[in-house]
C-alpha positions in Angstrom: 0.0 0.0 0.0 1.3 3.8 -0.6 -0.1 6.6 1.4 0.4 9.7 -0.1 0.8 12.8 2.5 2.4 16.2 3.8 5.2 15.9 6.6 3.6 18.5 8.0 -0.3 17.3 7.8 -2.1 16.3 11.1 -4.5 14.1 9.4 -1.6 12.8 7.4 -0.1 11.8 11.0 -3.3 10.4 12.3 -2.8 7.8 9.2 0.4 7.1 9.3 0.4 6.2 13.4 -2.1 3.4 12.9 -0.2 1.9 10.2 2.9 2.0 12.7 0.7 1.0 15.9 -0.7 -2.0 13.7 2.8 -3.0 12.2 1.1 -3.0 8.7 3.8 -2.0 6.2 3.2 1.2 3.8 5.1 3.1 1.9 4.9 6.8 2.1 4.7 8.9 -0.9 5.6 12.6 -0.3 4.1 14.9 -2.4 4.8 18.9 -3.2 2.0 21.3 -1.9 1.5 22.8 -5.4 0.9 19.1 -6.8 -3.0 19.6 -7.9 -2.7 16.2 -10.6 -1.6 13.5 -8.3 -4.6 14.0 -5.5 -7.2 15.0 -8.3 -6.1 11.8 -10.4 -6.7 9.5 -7.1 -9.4 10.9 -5.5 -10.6 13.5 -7.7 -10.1 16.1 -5.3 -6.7 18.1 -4.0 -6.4 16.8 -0.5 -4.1 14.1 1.6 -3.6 11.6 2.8 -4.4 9.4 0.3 -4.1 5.8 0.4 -3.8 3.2 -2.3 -5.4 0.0 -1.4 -3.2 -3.8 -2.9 -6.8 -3.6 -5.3 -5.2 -0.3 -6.8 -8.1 1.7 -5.3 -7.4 4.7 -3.3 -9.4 6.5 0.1 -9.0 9.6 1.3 -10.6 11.0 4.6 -7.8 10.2 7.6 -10.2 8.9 9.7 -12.0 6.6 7.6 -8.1 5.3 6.7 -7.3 4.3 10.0 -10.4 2.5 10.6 -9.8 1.0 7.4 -6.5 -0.3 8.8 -7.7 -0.9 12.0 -9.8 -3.5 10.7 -7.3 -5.0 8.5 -5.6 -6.0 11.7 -6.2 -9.0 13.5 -6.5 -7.7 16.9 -8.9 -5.5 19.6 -10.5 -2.9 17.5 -9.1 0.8 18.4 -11.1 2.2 20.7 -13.0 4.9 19.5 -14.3 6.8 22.9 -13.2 10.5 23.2 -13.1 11.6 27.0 -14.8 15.5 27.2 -11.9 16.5 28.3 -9.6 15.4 25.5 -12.0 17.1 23.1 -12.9 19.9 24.7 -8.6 20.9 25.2 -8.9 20.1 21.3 -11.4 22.2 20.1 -9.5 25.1 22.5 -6.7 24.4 21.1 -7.8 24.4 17.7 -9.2 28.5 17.9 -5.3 29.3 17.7 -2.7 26.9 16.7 -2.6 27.5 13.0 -1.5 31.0 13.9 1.3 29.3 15.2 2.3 26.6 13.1 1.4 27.9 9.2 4.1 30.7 9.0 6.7 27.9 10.6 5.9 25.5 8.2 7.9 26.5 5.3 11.0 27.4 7.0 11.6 23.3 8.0 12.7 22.0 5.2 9.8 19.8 4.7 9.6 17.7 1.5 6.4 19.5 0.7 7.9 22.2 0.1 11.2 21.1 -1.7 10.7 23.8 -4.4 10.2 27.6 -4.2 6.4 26.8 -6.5 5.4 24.7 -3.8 6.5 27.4 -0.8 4.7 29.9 -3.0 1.5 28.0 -3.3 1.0 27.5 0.5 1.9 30.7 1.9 -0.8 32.5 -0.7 -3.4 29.6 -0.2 -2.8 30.6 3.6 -2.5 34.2 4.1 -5.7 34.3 2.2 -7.4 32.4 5.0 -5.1 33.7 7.9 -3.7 36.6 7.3 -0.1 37.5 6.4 3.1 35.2 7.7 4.6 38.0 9.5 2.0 39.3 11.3 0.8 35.8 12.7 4.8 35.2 13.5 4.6 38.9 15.7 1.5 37.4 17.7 3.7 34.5 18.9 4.4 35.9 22.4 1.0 36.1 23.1 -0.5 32.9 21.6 2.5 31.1 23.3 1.6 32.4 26.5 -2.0 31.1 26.0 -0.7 27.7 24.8 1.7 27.3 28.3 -2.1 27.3 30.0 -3.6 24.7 27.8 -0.6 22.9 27.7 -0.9 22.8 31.9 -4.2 21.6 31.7 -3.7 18.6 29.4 -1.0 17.6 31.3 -2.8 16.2 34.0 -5.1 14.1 31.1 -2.6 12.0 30.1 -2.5 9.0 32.2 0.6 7.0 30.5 3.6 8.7 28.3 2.4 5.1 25.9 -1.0 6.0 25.6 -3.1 9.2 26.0 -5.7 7.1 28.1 -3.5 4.3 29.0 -4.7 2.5 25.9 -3.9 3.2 22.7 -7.0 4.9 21.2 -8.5 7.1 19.1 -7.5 10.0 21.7 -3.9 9.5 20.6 -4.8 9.6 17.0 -6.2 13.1 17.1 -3.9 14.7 20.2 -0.4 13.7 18.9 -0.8 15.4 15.3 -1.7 18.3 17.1 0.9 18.6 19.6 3.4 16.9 17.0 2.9 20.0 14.6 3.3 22.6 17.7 7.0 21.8 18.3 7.8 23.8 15.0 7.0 26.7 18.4 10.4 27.2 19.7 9.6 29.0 22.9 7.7 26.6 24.8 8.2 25.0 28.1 6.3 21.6 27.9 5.3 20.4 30.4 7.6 16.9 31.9 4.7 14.8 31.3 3.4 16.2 27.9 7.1 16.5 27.0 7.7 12.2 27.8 4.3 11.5 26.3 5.4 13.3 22.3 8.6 11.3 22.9 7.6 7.8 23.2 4.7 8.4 21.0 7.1 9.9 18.0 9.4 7.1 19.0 6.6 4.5 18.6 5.5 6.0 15.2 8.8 6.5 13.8 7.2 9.8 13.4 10.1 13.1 14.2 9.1 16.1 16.1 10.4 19.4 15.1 12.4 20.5 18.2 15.2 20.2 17.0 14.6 23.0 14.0 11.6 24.7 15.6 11.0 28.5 14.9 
């Protein structure tokens, strides 16, 4: 199977962890941000991840690809409860942290955006819907400042640094892509347990975080 995607996608990384967490091999097909054929020819539309089934066939929709895959495997189905909590930090979250991660994303050195066409295409296709790269980067103090709270209260949340819930679930499936893409946010102080959790969950993905070149 190939699964086409973004490094720097959070539905992309909800895919690719439950190929990982169900040792079902895939390859992964990284494509450039301008690339309108590829998607269109698979799914008829320009979005990712894609997968290719062994039939040839291909899905999109991240979520319906990782139950796909979860039910390839021959073991307990994922579970699929979302605590309150979890979603409710999520949907908090959500209100801000493109601010913080869209005018980093380019500056990694992501395979994305391996060509100035493809760094072009993004940053107009996102400062039409959130405003102009410098700008967001000048409100990073104070978006920082408000992600150090939420980052305190999910802290406490995480019962395991293996598992969100202490299980692997579908909690981890939508909290790691998140908190993944918000270590391109050099000025943070994560939390020990937050901090442990991205770790072992990268580590067990064989899925790298950006501290080491955040912005």
């Amino acid at each position: 199977m190939q699964l086409y995607i973004y490094d720097h996608c959070t539905y992309c990384v909800r895919a690719r962890m439950i190929f990982s967490f169900r040792n079902i091999p895939v390859t992964l097909e990284y494509i450039l941000n301008d690339d309108e054929d590829t998607p269109k020819k698979l799914i008829g539309q320009k979005m990712v991840p894609i997968l290719v089934k062994d039939d040839h066939t291909a899905m999109g929709e991240s979520l319906d690809i990782v139950h796909y895959i979860d039910q390839l495997a021959s073991t307990t189905p994922l579970d699929t409860n979302i605590r309150p909590e979890i979603k409710q930090w999520l949907d908090t979250v959500d209100e801000y942290r493109n601010d913080l991660i869209v005018p980093r994303s380019t500056r990694l050195n992501l395979p994305e955006f391996a060509t100035q066409q493809a760094r072009d295409y993004y940053i107009a296709k996102k400062s039409a819907r959130f405003g102009d790269f410098q700008q967001l980067l000048e409100k990073s103090p104070e978006l920082i400042n408000r992600l150090q709270s939420d980052l305190h209260r999910l802290a406490p949340l995480i019962k395991s640094n293996q598992a969100v819930n202490g299980t692997f679930s579908l909690e981890d499936i939508l909290l790691f892509p998140i908190i993944r893409n918000l270590t391109m946010v050099k000025i943070i102080e994560w939390p020990a347990i937050v901090l442990d959790y991205l770790q072992t969950m990268s580590s067990q993905t064989n899925i790298p975080l950006y501290l080491d070149r955040a912005i």
